[in-house]
C-alpha positions as CSV (number, residue, x, y, z in Angstrom):
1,X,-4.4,-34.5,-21.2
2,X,-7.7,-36.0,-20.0
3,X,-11.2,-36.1,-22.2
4,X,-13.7,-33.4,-20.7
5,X,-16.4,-35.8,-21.9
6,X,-15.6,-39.2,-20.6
7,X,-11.7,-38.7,-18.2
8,X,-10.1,-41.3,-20.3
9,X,-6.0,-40.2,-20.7
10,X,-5.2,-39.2,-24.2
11,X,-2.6,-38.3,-26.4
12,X,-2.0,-34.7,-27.3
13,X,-2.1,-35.5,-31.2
14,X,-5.8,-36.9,-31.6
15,X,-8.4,-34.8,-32.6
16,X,-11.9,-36.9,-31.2
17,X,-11.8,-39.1,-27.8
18,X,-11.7,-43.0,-29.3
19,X,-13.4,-44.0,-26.3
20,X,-16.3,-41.4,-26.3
21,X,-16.0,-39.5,-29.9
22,X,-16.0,-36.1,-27.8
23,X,-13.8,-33.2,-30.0
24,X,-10.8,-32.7,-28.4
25,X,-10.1,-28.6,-28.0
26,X,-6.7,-28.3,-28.0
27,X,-6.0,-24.6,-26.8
28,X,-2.8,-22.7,-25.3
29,X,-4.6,-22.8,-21.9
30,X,-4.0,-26.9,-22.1
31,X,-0.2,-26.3,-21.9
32,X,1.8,-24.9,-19.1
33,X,4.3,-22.2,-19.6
34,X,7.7,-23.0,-19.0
């Protein structure tokens, strides 16, 4: 998962970008169906 804000990678557990302090949406839509 990618920051909308800034593109840095992040982990799917964090809540706020460290690098920009964006909030991170973590929705459904993030995740593919398998």
């Amino acid at each position: 998962m990618f920051c909308k804000n800034c593109g840095i990678e992040l982990t799917n557990d964090i809540k706020y970008c460290p690098e920009c302090g964006a909030k991170i949406n973590i929705d459904a839509s993030a995740f593919p169906f398998y």
